[in-house]
matplotlib code that plots the C-alpha trace (Angstrom):
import matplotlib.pyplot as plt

x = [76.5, 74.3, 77.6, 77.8, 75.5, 75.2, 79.1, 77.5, 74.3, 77.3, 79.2, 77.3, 78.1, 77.3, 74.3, 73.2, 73.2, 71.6, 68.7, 68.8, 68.2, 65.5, 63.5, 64.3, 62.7, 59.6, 58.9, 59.5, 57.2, 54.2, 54.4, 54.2, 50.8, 49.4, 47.0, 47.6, 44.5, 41.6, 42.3, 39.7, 41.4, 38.5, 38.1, 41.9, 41.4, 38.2, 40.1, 43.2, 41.2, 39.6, 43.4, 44.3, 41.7, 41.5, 46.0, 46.0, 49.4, 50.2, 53.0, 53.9, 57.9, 57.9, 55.1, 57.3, 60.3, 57.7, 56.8, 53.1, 52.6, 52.4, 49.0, 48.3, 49.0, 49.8, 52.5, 55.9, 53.9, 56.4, 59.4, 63.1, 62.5, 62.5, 65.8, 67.8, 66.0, 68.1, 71.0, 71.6, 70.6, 73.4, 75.9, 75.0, 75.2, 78.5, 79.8, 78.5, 78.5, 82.5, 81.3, 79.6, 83.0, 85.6, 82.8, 83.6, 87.0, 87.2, 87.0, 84.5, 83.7, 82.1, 80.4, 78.9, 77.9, 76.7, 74.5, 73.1, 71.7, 70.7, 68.3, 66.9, 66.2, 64.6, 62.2, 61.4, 61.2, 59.0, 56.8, 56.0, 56.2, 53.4, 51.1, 51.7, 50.2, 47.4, 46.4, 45.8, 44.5, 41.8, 40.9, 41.2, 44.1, 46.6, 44.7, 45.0, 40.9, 39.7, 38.0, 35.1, 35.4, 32.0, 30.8, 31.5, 32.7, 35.3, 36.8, 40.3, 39.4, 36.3, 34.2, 31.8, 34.6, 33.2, 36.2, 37.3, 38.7, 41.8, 42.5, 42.2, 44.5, 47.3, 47.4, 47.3, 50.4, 52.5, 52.0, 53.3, 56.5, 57.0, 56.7, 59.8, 61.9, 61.4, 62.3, 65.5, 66.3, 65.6, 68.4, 70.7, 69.9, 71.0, 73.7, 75.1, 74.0, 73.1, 74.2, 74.4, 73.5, 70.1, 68.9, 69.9, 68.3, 65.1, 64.6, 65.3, 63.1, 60.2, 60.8, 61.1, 57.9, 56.2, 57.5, 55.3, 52.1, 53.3, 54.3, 51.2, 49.4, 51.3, 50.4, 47.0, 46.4, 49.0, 49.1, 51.6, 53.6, 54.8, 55.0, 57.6, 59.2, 59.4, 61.1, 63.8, 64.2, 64.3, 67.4, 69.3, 68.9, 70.0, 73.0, 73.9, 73.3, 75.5, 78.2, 78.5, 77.9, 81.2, 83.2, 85.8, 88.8, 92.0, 94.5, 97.9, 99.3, 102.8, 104.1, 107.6, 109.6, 109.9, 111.7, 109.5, 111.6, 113.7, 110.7, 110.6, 106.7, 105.9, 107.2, 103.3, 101.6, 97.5, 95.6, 92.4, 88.9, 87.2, 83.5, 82.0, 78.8, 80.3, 77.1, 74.9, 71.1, 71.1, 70.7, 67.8, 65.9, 66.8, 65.3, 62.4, 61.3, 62.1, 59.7, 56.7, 56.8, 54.7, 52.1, 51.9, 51.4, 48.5, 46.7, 45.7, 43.6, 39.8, 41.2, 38.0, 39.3, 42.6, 44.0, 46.0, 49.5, 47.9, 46.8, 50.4, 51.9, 49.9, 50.4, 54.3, 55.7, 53.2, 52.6, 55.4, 54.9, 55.4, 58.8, 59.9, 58.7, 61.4, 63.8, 63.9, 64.3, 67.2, 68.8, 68.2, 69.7, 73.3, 73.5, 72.7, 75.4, 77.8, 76.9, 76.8, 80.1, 81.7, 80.4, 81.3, 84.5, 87.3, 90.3, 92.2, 91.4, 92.3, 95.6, 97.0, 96.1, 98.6, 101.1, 100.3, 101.7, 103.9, 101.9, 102.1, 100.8, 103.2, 104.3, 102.8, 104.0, 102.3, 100.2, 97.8, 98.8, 97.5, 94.2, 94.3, 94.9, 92.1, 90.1, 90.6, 89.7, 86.7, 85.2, 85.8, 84.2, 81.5, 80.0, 79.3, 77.9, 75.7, 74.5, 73.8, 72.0, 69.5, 68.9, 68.0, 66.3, 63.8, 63.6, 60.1, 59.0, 59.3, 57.8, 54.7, 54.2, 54.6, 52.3, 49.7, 49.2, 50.1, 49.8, 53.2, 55.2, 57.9, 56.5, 59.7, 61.3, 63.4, 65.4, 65.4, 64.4, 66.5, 69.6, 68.9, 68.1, 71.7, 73.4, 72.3, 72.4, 76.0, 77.0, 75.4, 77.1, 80.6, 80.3, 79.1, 81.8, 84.7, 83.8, 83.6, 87.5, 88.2, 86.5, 88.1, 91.2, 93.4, 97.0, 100.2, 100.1, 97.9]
y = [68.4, 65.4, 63.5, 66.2, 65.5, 61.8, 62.4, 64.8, 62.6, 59.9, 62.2, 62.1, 65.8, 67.1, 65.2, 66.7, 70.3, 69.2, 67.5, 70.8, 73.0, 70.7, 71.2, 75.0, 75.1, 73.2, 75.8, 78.7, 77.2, 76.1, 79.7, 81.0, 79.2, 79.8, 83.0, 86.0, 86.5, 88.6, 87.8, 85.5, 83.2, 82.1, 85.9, 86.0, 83.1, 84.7, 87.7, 86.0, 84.8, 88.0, 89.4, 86.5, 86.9, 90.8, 89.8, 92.6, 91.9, 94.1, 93.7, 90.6, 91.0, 91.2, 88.4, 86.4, 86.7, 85.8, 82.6, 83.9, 84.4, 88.1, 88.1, 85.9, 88.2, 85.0, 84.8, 85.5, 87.7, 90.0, 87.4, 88.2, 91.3, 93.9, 92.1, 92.4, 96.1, 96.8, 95.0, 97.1, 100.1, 99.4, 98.8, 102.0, 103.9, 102.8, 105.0, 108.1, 107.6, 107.2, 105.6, 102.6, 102.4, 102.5, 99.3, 97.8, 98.2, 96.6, 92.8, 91.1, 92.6, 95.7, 93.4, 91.8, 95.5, 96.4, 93.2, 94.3, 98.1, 95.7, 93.9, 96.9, 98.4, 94.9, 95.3, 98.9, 98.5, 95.6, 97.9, 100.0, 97.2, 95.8, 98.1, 99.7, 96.0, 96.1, 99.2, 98.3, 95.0, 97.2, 99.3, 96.8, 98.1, 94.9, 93.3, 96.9, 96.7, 94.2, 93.4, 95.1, 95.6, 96.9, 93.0, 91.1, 88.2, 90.0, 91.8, 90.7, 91.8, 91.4, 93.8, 91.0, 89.7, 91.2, 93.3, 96.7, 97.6, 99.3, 96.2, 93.5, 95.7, 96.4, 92.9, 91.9, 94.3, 93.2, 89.2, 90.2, 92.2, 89.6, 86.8, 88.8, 88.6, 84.8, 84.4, 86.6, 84.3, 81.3, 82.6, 82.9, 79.4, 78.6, 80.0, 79.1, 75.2, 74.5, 74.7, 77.9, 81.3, 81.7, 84.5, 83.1, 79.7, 81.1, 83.6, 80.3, 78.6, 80.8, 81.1, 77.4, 77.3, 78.9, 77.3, 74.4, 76.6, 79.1, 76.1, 74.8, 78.0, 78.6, 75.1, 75.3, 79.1, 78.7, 74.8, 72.1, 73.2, 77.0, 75.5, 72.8, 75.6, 78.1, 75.0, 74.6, 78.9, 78.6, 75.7, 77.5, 81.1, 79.2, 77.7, 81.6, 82.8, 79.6, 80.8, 84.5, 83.8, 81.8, 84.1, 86.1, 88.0, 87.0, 89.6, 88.1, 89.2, 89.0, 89.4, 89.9, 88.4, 90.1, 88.6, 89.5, 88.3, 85.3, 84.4, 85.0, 85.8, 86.5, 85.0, 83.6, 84.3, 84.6, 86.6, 88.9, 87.3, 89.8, 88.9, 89.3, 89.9, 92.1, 93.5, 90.3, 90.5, 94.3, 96.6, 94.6, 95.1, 98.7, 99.6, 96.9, 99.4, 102.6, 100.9, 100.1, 103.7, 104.9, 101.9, 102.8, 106.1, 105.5, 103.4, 106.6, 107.4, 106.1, 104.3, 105.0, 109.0, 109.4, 112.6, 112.2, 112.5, 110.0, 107.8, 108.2, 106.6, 104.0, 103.0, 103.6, 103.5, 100.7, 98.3, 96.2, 95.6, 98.9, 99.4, 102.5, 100.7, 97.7, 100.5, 102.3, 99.3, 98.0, 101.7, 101.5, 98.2, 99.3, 102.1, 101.2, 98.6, 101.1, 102.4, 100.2, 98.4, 101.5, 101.8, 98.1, 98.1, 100.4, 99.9, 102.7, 100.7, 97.5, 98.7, 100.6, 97.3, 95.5, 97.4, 97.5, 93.7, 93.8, 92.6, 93.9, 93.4, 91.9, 95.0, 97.6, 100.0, 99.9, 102.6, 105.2, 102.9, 100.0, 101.2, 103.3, 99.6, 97.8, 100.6, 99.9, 96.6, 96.8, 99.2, 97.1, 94.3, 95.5, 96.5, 92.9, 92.3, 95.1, 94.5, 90.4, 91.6, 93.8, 91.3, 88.7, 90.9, 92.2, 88.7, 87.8, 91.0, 89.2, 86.0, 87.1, 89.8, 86.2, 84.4, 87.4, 87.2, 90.4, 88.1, 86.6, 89.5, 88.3, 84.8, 82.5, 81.3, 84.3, 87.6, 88.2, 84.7, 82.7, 84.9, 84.4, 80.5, 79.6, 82.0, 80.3, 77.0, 77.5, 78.7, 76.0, 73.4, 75.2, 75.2, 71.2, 70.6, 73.2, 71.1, 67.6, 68.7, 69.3, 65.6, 63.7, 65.5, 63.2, 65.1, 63.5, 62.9, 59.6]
z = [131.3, 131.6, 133.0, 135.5, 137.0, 137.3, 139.1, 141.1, 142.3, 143.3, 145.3, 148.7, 149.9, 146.0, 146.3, 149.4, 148.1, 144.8, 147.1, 149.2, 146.2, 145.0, 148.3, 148.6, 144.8, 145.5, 148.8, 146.4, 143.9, 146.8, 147.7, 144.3, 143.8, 147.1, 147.2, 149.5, 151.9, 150.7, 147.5, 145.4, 143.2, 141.4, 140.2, 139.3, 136.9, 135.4, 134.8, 133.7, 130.8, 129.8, 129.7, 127.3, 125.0, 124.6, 123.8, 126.7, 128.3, 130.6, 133.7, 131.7, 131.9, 135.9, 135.9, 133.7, 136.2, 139.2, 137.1, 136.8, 140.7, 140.3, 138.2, 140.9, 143.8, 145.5, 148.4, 146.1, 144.0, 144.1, 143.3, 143.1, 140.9, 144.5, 145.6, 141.9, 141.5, 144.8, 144.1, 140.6, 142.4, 144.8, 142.2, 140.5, 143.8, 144.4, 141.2, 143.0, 147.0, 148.1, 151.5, 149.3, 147.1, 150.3, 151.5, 148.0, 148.1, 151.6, 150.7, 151.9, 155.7, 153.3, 150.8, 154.0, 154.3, 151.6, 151.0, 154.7, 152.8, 149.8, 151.9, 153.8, 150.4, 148.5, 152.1, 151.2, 147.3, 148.1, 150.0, 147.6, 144.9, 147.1, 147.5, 143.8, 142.5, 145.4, 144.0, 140.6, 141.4, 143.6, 140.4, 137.9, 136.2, 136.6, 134.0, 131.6, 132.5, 130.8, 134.5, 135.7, 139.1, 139.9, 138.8, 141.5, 139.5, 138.3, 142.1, 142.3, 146.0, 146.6, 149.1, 150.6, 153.3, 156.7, 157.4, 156.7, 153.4, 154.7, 156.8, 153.6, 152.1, 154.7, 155.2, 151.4, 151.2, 154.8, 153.0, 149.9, 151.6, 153.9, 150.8, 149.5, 152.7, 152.3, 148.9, 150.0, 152.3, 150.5, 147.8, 150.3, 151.6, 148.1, 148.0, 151.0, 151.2, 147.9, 144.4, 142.2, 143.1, 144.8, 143.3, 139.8, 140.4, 141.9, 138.4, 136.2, 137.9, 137.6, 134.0, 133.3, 134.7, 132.7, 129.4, 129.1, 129.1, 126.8, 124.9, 125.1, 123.9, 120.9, 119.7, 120.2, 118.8, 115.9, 115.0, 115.3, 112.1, 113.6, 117.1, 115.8, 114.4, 117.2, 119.1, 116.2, 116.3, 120.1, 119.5, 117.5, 120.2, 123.1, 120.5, 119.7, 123.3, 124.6, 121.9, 122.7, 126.6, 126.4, 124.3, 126.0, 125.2, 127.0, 128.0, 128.9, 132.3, 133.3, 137.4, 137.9, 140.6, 143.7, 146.8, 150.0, 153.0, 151.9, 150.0, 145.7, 144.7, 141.4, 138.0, 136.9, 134.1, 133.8, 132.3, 132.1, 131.2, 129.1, 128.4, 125.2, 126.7, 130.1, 131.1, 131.5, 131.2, 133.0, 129.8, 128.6, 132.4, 132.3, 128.4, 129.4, 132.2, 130.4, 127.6, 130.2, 131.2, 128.2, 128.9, 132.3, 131.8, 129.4, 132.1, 133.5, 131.3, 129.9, 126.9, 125.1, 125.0, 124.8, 123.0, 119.7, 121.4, 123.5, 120.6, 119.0, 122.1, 122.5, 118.9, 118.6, 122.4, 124.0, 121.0, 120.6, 116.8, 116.1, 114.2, 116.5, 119.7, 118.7, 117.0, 120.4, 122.2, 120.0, 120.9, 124.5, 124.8, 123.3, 125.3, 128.7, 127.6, 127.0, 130.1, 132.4, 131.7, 131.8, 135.3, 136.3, 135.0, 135.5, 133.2, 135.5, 138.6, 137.4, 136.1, 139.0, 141.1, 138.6, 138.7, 142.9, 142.4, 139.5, 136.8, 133.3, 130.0, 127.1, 125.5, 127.2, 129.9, 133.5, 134.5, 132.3, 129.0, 130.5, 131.3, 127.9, 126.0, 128.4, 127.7, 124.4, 123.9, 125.8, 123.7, 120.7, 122.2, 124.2, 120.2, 119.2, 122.9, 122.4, 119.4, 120.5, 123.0, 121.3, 118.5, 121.2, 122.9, 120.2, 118.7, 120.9, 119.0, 115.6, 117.0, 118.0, 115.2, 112.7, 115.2, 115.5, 119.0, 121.2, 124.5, 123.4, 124.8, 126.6, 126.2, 127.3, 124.5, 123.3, 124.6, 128.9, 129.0, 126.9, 128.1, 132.0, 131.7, 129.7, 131.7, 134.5, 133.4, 132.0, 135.5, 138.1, 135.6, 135.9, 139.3, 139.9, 137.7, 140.1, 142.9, 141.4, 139.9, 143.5, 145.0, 141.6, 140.8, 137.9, 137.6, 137.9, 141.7, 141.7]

ax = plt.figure().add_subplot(projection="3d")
ax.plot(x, y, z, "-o")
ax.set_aspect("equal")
plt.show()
C-alpha cells in the first residue's frame, strides 16, 4: 500500500488528484469545526462535558459519522449521513417504483437521473435532519438533558442575541441544509477530480478524526495496560474485516462464439465476483436506527417518572449492555442482510442478461437454472457475511461493557467504524493502484 502511494506521488497527474483530495479534506474538516451562527460554542463545550461525565451518549452513531461536528451544530453538522440516508432510500425505491427501475436499467443517462432525485431528497432530508437537531438543541435534549437550558451557561442557543427567536433559528436551520449541499458537492468534486469515492472518503475522514481523542480517553479513564490492548484487539478486527472484505466467491462464466457481421464475438471466459460480505456496511445503519428508536422515544418523557414498560425499555432496548439490546441487534443485523441483498441482487436478472449475450455457467443450462444455482450460492454465502457482520458490529458492545464506560458507544475502534474505514481504505488503494497499472503497464509489449 505504502508503495502505492510513493508511485502515485511520482506520477504528476496521480499526484495532482491526491493533492486535490487533500485540500477538498481540509475545507470539509474547517467547516466541520466552524460554528453555525446563533450558536455559543463555549456553551456546547460546557455541555459536551456534562454529556461525558453523566456516560450520557446520545446521537453518538450519526455524530460519529459527522466526525463530532454534529454535537457541535457547526456548519457540516449534518455531514454525509442526509446524502447516504437518500441514496439507500433510492436504491430501496427502485425495487418498488418501475419508473426508478426502467432509469436503472438505462445506463448511465438514468443513473445521471436518478442521482438528480437523490440530491433533491439529501436537500429535503437535510431539512428536516436540520431542524429535528435545532429542536433538541433548543430544549436541551441533544445532550439526553444533562443541560439545563434555563441556566444561561448551559443555552446551546442562547436568548440574549438581540434578534427574534424564530429568526436565530430559521437561519441556524437554512446554514446547516445549506452545509449539506456543500459537503454534497464536495464528494462529487472527489469523485470526479480526485481519488476514491467522495462520499466514502468524506465518512472516513470524519471517523479518522475522531480516533485520536477517543484514543486518548480510553487511556486516561482505563490506563495504559487496557489501552495497549484495545489497540492489539483493534489490529487483529481490521486483520478479520480486511480478510472477509476480500473474500469472494467466483462463478465461472463461459460466452460462446457468435459471428456478428463478418466479425466472431465471443469465445472468453470470466467470471462472476460474488462478495462474501454483498451488502456492505447498510444492515448495520439500518438495525443502528431501528435500535435508536426506543432511546428516542424515551426522550419524551421526564426521566425521573417513567412508567414500568418505560423503565423496561430503557433498561433492555436503550442500554447497550443489556444482553437483549445486543441479542436484538445481532438479529437485526442478519436480517436486513438477508434483505437487502436479496433486493440488490437479482439472480433472475443477471441470468437472462447472460444468456442475452451467450454466456453460461460450466455445467448448467441457461435461463431459470441459472438464476436457481446463483440463487443458490448466494444464500450460502451471504450466512457467513451475516454473521461477520453482526459480530463486528456488537463487538464495541463488549469493549465498553470490559471498560465500564457507557460513553464508549460507537467509540471508533470497532463495528460501523472499523468496517467503513478498511472498506474504504481497501478501495482508494485499488483504485491508485488501476490507474498506476494503466501509467506503468509491464506485459510482453515493452
Amino acid at each position: 500500500m505504502l508503495s502505492a502511494f510513493s508511485s502515485a506521488l511520482r506520477t504528476p497527474d496521480l499526484r495532482k488528484k491526491l493533492l486535490f483530495t487533500v485540500a477538498i479534506i481540509a475545507i470539509y474538516r474547517l467547516g466541520a469545526t466552524l460554528p453555525s451562527p446563533g450558536v455559543s460554542y463555549a456553551n456546547v463545550k460546557a455541555c459536551l462535558a456534562l454529556t461525558e461525565a453523566s456516560g450520557n451518549g446520545v446521537l453518538n452513531l450519526l455524530n460519529l459519522f459527522s466526525g463530532g461536528a454534529l454535537l457541535q451544530l457547526s456548519v457540516f453538522a449534518l455531514g454525509i449521513m442526509p446524502y447516504i440516508t437518500a441514496s439507500i432510500i433510492l436504491q430501496l425505491l427502485t425495487v418498488v417504483i418501475p419508473r426508478l427501475e426502467q432509469l436503472r436499467k438505462e445506463g448511465q443517462s438514468g443513473q445521471a437521473k436518478i442521482t438528480q432525485y437523490t440530491r433533491y431528497l439529501t436537500l429535503g432530508l437535510a431539512v428536516l435532519q436540520a431542524s429535528a437537531f435545532v429542536a433538541l438543541a433548543r430544549t436541551g435534549q441533544l445532550f439526553g438533558n444533562v443541560c439545563d437550558q434555563d441556566n444561561p451557561a448551559y443555552q446551546i442557543i442562547p436568548e440574549d442575541t438581540g434578534l427574534p427567536m424564530w429568526l436565530t433559528l430559521t437561519v441556524l436551520v437554512m446554514t446547516m441544509t445549506a452545509g449539506t449541499g456543500v459537503v454534497m458537492w464536495l464528494g462529487e468534486l472527489i469523485t470526479d477530480r480526485g481519488v476514491g469515492n467522495g462520499m466514502s472518503v468524506l465518512i472516513f475522514t470524519s471517523i479518522a478524526a475522531r480516533l485520536p481523542g477517543e484514543g486518548w480517553t480510553i487511556k486516561t479513564s482505563s490506563g495504559t495496560g487496557k489501552f495497549l490492548l484495545v489497540i492489539g484487539l483493534v489490529l487483529v478486527i481490521i486483520a478479520l474485516v480486511v480478510f472477509i472484505e476480500q473474500a469472494q466467491r467466483r462463478i465461472p462464466v463461459q460466452y460462446a462464439k457468435r459471428m456478428i457481421g463478418r466479425r466472431m464475438y465471443g469465445g472468453t471466459s470470466t467470471y462472476i465476483p460474488l462478495k462474501v460480505n454483498q451488502a456492505g456496511v447498510v444492515p448495520v445503519i439500518f438495525g443502528s436506527s431501528l435500535l435508536y428508536l426506543p432511546q428516542l422515544y424515551l426522550q419524551f418523557f421526564d426521566q425521573n417518572n417513567l412508567k414500568g414498560y418505560q423503565i423496561w425499555i430503557q433498561n433492555n432496548l436503550a442500554d447497550p449492555t443489556s444482553p437483549i439490546y445486543i441479542g436484538l441487534y445481532f438479529l437485526l443485523i442478519i436480517f436486513f442482510t438477508y434483505f437487502y441483498v436479496s433486493i440488490t441482487f437479482n439472480p433472475t436478472e443477471v441470468a437472462e442478461n447472460m444468456k442475452k449475450y451467450g454466456g453460461f455457467v460450466p455445467g448448467i443450462r441457461p435461463g431459470k437454472p441459472t438464476a436457481d444455482y446463483l440463487d443458490f450460492i448466494l444464500s450460502r454465502i451471504t450466512l457467513p457475511g451475516a454473521l461477520y457482520l453482526a459480530m463486528i458490529s456488537v463487538l464495541p458492545n463488549f469493549f465498553f461493557i470490559w471498560l465500564n464506560q457507557q460513553q464508549y458507544q460507537n467509540f471508533p475502534f470497532g463495528g460501523t467504524a472499523v468496517l467503513i474505514m478498511v472498506g474504504v481504505g481497501l478501495e482508494t488503494v485499488k483504485q491508485i493502484e488501476s490507474q498506476l497499472m494503466q501509467r506503468n503497464y509491464e506485459g510482453f509489449l515493452r
